[in-house]
C-alpha positions in Angstrom: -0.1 2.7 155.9 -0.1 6.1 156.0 1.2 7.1 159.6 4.4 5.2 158.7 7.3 6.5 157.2 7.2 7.2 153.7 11.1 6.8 153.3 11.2 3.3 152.8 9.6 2.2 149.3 7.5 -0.5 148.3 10.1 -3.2 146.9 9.1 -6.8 146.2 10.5 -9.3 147.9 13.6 -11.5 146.4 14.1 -13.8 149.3 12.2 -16.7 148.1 14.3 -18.8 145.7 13.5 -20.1 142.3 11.8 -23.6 142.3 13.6 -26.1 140.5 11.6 -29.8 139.7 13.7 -32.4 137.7 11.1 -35.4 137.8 11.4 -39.1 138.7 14.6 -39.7 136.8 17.2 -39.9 139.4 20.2 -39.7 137.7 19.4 -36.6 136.6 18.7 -35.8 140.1 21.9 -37.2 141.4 23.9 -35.6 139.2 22.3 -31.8 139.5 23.3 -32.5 143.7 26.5 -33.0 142.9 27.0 -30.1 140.5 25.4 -27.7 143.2 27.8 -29.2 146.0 30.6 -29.1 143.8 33.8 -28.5 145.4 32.3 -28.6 148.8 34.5 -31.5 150.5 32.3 -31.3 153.8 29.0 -32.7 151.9 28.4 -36.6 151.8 26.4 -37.7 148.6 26.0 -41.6 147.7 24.1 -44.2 146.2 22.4 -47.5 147.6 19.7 -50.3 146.6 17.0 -51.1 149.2 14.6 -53.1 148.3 14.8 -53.1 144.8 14.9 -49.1 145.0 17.7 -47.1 144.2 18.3 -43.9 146.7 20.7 -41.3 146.9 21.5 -39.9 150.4 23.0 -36.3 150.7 23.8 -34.5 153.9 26.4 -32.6 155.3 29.1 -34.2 157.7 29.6 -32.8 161.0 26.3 -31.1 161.1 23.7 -33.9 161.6 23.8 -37.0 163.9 24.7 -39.7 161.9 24.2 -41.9 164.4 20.7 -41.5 165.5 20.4 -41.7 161.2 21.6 -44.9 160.9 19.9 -46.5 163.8 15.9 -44.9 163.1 16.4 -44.5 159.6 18.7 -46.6 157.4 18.6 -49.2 159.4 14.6 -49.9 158.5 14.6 -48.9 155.1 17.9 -51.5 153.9 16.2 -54.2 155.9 14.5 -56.9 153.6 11.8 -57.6 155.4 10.5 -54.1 155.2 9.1 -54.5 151.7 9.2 -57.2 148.8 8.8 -54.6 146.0 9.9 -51.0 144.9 6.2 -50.2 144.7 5.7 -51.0 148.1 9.1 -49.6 149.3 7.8 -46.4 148.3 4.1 -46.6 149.2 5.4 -47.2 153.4 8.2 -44.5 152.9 6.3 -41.7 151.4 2.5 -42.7 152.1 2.3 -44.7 155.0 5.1 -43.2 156.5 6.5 -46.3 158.6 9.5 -44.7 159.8 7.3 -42.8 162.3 10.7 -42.6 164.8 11.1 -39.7 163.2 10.0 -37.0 161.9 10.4 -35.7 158.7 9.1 -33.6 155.6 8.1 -34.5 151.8 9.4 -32.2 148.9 9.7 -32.2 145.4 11.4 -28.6 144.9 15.5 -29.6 144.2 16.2 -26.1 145.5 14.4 -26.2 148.9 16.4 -29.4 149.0 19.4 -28.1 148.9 18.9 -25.6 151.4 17.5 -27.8 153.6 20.4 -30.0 153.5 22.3 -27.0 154.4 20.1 -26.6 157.0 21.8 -29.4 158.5 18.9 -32.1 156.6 19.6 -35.3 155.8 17.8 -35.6 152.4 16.9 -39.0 150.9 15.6 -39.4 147.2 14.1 -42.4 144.9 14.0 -44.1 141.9 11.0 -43.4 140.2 9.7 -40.7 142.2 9.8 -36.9 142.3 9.4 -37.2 145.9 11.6 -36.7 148.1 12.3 -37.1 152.2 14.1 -34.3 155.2 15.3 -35.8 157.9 15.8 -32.5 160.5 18.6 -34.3 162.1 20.8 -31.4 163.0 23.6 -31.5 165.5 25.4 -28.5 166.0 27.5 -27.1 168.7 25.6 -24.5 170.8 26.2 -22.6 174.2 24.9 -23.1 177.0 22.7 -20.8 178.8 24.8 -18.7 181.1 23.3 -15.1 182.8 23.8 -12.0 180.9 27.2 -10.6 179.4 26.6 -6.9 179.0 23.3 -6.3 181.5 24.0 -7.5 184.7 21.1 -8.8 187.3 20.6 -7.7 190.7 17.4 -9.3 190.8 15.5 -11.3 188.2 16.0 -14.4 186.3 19.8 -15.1 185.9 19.8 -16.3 182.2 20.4 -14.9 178.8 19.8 -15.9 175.3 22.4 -18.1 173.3 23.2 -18.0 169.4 20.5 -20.7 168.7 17.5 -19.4 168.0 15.2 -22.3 168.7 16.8 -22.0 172.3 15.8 -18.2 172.3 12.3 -19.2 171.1 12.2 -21.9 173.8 13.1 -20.1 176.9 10.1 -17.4 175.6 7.6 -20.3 175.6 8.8 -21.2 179.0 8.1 -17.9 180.1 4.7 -17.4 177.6 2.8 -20.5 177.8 -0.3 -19.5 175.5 -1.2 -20.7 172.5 -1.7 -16.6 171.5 2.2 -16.4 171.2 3.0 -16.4 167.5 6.8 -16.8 165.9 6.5 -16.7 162.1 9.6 -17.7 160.3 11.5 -15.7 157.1 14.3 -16.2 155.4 16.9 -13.3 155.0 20.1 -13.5 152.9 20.9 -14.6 149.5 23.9 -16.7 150.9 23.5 -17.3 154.5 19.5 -17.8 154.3 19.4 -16.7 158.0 16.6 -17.6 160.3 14.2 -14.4 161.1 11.5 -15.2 163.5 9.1 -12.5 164.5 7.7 -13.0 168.0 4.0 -11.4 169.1 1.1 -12.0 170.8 -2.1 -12.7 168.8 -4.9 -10.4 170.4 -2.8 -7.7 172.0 -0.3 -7.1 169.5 -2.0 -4.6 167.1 -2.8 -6.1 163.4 -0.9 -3.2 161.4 2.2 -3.1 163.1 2.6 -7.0 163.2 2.5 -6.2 159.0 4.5 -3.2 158.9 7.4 -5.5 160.5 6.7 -8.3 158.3 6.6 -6.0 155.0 10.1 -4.2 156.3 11.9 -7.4 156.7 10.4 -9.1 153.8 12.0 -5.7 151.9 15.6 -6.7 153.3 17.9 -7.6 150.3 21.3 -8.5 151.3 24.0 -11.4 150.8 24.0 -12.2 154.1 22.7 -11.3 157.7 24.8 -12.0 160.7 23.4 -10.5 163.2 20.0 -8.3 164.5 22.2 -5.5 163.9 21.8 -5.7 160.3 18.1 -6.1 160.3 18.2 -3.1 162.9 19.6 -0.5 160.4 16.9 -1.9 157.2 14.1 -1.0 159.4 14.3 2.0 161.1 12.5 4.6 160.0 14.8 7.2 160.4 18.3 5.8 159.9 20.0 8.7 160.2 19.0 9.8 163.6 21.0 9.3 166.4 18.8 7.4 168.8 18.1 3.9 168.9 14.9 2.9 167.4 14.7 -1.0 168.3 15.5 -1.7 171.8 18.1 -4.7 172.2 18.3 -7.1 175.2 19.7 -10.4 176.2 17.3 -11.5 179.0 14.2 -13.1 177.7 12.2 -11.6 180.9 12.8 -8.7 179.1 11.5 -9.8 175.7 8.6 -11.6 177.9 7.3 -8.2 179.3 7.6 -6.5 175.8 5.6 -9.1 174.4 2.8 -9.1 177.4 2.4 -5.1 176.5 1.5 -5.7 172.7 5.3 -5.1 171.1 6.4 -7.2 168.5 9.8 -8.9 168.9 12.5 -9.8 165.9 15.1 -13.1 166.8 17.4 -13.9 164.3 19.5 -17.0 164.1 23.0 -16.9 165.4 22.8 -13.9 167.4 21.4 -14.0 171.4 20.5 -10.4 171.0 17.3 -9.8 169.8 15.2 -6.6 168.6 12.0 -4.9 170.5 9.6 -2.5 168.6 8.3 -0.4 168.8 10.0 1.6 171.4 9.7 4.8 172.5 12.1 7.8 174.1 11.4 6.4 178.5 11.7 2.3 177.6 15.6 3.4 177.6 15.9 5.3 181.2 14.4 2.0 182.4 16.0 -0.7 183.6 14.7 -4.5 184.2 15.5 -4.1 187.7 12.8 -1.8 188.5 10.0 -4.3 188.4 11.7 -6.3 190.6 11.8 -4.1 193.1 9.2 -2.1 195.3 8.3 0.8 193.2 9.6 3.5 196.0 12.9 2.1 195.6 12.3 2.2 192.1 11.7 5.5 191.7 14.3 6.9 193.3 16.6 5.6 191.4 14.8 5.7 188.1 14.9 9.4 189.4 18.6 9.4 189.6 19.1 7.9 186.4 17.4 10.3 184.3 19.7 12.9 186.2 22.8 11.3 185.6 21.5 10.6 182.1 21.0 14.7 182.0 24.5 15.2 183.4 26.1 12.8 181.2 25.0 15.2 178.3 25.7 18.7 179.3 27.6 19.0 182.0 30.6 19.9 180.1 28.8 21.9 177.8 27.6 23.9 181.1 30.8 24.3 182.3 32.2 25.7 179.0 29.8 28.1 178.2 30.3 29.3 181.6 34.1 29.6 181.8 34.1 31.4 178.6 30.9 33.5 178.4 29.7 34.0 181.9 32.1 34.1 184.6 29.6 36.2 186.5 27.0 33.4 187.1 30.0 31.5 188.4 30.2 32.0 193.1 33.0 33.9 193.7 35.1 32.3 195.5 34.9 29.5 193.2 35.6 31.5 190.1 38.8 32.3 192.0 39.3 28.8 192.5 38.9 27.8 188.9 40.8 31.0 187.3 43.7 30.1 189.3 43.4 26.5 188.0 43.5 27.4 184.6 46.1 30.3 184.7 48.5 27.8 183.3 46.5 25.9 180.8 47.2 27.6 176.9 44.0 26.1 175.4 40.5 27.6 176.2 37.8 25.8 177.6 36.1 24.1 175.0 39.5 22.5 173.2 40.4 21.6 177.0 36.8 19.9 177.2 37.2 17.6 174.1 40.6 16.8 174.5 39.7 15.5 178.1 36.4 13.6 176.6 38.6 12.0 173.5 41.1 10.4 175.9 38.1 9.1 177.9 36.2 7.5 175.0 39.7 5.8 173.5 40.3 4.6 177.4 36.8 3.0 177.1 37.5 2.2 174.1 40.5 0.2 174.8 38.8 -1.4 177.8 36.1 -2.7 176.0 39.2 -4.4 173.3 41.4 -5.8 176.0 41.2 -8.9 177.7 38.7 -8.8 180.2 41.1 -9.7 182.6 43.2 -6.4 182.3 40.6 -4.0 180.7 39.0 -2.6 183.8 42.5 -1.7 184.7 43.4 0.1 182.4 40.5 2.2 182.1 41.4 2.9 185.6 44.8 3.2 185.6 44.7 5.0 182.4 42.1 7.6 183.3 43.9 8.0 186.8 47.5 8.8 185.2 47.0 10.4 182.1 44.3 12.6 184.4 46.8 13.7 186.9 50.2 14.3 184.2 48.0 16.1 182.2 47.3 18.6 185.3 51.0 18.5 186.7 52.2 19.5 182.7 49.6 22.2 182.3 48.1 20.9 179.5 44.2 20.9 181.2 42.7 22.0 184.7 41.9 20.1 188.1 38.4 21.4 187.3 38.0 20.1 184.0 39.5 16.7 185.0 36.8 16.3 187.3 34.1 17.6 185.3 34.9 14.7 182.7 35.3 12.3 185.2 32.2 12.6 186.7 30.6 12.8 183.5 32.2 9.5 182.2 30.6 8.1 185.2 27.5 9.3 184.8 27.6 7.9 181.0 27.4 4.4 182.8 24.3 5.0 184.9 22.3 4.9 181.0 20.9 1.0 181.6 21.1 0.5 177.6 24.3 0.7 175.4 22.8 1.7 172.3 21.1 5.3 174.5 24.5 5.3 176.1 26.0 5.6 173.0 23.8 8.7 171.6 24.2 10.6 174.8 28.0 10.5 174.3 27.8 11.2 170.8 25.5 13.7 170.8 27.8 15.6 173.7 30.1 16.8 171.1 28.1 19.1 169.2 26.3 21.0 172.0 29.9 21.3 173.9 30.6 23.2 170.2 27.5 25.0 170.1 28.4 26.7 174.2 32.1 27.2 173.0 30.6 29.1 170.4 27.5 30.8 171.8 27.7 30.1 175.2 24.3 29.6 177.4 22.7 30.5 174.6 23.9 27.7 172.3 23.4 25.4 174.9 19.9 25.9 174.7 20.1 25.9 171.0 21.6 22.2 171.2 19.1 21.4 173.7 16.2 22.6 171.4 17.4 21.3 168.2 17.6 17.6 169.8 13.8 18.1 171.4 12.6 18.7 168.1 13.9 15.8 166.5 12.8 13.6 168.9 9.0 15.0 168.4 9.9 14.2 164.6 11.1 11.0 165.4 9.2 7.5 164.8 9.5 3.8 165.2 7.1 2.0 163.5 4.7 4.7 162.9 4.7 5.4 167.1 6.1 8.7 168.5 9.2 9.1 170.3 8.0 11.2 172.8 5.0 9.3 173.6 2.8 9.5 176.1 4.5 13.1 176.8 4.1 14.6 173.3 1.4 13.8 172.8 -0.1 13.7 175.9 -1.3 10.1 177.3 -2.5 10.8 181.0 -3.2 7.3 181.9 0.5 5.9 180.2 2.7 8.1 182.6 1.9 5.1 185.5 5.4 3.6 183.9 7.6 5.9 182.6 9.5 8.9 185.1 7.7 7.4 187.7 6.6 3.5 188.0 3.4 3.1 189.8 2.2 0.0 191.9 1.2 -2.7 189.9 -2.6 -2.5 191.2 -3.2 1.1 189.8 -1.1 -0.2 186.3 -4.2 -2.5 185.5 -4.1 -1.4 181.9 -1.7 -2.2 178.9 0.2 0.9 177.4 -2.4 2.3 175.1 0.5 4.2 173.1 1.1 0.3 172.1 -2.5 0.4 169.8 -3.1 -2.8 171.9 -6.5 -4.4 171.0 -7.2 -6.0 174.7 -6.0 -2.8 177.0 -6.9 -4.9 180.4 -3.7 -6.3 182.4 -5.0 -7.1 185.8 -7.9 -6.9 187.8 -5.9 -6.3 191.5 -8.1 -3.8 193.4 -7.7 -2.6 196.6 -10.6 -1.1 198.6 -8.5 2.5 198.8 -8.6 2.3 195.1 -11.0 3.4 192.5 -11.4 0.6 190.1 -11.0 1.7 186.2 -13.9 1.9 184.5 -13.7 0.5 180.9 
């Protein structure tokens, strides 16, 4: 596809295994199981005669419910009423399929045997047939649903996802119930053969960027994936840039509302954070709590946010360049104020600045490694004492203590870590650039990071959009959130194939025409 980006090349994709097909002879069989679960003491692996048939049973212990196997499965099958013959034994088992308790898949590939097995599969195999059946009889230790770790809920559903991700998948459907919702399944890892679903909605959800996320993960060649992360940084198409370009979340009303506007979303097994895309630049100055409130009160403090957000990034920068290049813009009185602040400080502005914003990042940082239970206190306690010895020994200001105080705080008011994270990072270099330059280099650090977000992408989409370029119609939900009756059309930025939403109408409102 041409509008995506040409970085990433065309590689063919390794995660499907090699098939492997011994035959009917089931020693052969038997032994090639225990030769590929060699050394593994956690794997179960015998032999017994039912019926005149000899079957091997493999499975792992801990991770199915042996149990529940013993009572619906081995219990029919040793029985000797249940046939009088091995070819019968094998003609209810594998054709008939009497053991309909349960359910379970046919194979004849060793290989997807064994992972299934690993899968937490209790595999069964015959005498005198390649055939073989999966039990999915897993029993695994989960969490239970609990409300959100990292984003917290003021109003809105009060649950997050969980490191299974058939639970994930489940409280979507809960939210989702159309038969449109697709999750189609892949494989990533040569080891850990992790679980990647991708989530979308047949019918909204544009054709080409459902296969442009397919192709990308299908392209992912690694040992292992633990987490979305990984997935995160094999399919961006700029990973070098700064800014997010998946959005991540752990509220499935969240996910539910991407999924209603046509995005595509990525879950992957053992993780409860899973990955939205496209995005663009205004998904991350909202937060979940806008929709759940009346859009007035919305607005404000989406309004507030994005000037925080602005703060957070160059209000040091501001204050350098004007300390050191343009005292004159400065009131008088206050330039007074703050010349007799720094008479004793021996570093100028700009070392003052990042030796103040260092201390603040390793206080958050050592909040965020703590125990909960003392972290908040010493972010606190840290930034309040180290804060006011610093002033009493002269090594920064009273001004510049504030200034980075109030811009740590405004670093919070960003609603997604990830955007948090570039604002912070990205503070550094423009604080360099109005050391060096003053205004001027401000506005060069300003100008430099608009222009790589007009050059930025994710999945083919601009970052910018609907802004640049222009989208009148799309700008109902980004600075401003209008009422939900005049939003009665999908985000067209999307490339949604059915644009319609709604149909509210009020009589002091011009319907849309189509």
């Amino acid at each position: 596809m041409p509008f995506f980006s040409k970085v990433k090349k065309q590689t063919p994709n390794s995660n499907t295994p090699e098939q492997v097909f011994l035959g009917e002879d089931f020693d052969v069989r038997y032994k090639w199981l225990k030769q590929s679960f060699d050394q593994c003491s956690d794997i179960t692996i015998y032999e017994l005669t039912a019926n005149h048939t000899r079957c091997g049973i493999v499975y792992l212990q801990e991770m199915v419910d042996e149990k529940l196997f013993d009572e619906q499965v081995l219990s029919y099958i040793v029985n000797e009423d249940f046939a009088s013959s091995h070819q019968e034994f094998i003609h209810k088992l594998l054709e008939l399929k009497l053991i309909s308790a349960m359910s379970s898949s046919i194979l004849t590939d060793m290989q997807k045997a064994v992972e299934l097995v690993l899968d937490g599969n209790i595999l069964i195999f015959f005498e005198g047939d390649q055939r073989m059946l999966a039990f999915p009889l897993q029993k695994f230790e989960k969490r239970a649903i609990s409300e959100p770790a990292n984003e917290n809920v003021i109003r809105g559903p009060r649950e997050a996802f969980v490191e299974d991700i058939h639970t994930n998948i489940t409280m979507i459907r809960r939210k989702i119930k159309s038969p449109a919702l697709k999750m189609e399944q892949q494989l990533i890892g040569k080891f850990t053969k992790t679980k990647v679903v991708i989530g979308y909605l047949e019918g909204i959800c544009k054709p080409e960027i459902i296969e442009e996320v397919r192709q990308r993960i299908g392209r992912i060649q690694m040992d292992g994936v633990l987490g979305s992360s990984y997935i995160e940084e094999n399919i961006d198409d700029f990973p070098l840039s700064p800014f997010p370009q998946s959005q991540k979340t752990e509220r499935p009303d969240v996910v539910a509302a991407a999924l209603l506007e046509g995005r595509v979303v990525i879950f992957v097994d053992g993780t409860p954070i899973p990955l939205i895309v496209p995005v663009i630049l205004t998904m991350f100055l909202q937060s979940p709590e806008d929709y759940y409130q009346r859009y007035v009160f919305a607005n404000f403090v989406r309004w507030l946010r994005m000037a925080f957000i602005v703060i957070s990034l160059l209000f040091p920068s501001f204050y350098i360049a004007l300390t050191t290049f343009h005292p004159v813009m400065i009131p008088y009185d206050l330039l007074l104020s703050v010349a007799a602040a720094r008479d004793l400080v021996p570093f100028p502005a700009m070392v003052e600045a990042f030796i103040m914003e260092l201390t603040f990042e390793a206080l958050r940082e050592a909040g965020l490694r703590v125990p909960k239970a003392i972290g908040q206190a010493i972010s606190i306690l840290g930034a309040l004492v180290i804060g006011q010895a610093a002033v009493q020994a002269g090594i920064v200001s009273a001004p510049m203590v504030i200034i980075v105080s109030l811009t740590g705080i405004a670093s919070f008011i960003v609603p997604y870590f990830d955007f948090g994270f570039s604002i912070r990072l990205l503070r550094f270099p423009i604080m360099i650039l109005s050391g060096s330059f003053g205004i001027f280099g401000l506005m060069i650090g300003c100008l430099l990071i608009y222009i790589h977000l007009v050059h930025l992408r994710s999945f083919g989409m601009p970052y910018l959009t609907p802004i640049a370029p222009i989208r009148a119609n799309d700008l109902k939900d980004t600075f401003l959130r209008a009422p939900w009756w005049l939003m009665k059309r999908r985000p067209s930025f999307v490339g949604t194939k059915d644009h319609k939403r709604s149909n509210l109408n009020y009589p002091f409102v011009e319907e849309d025409e189509d």
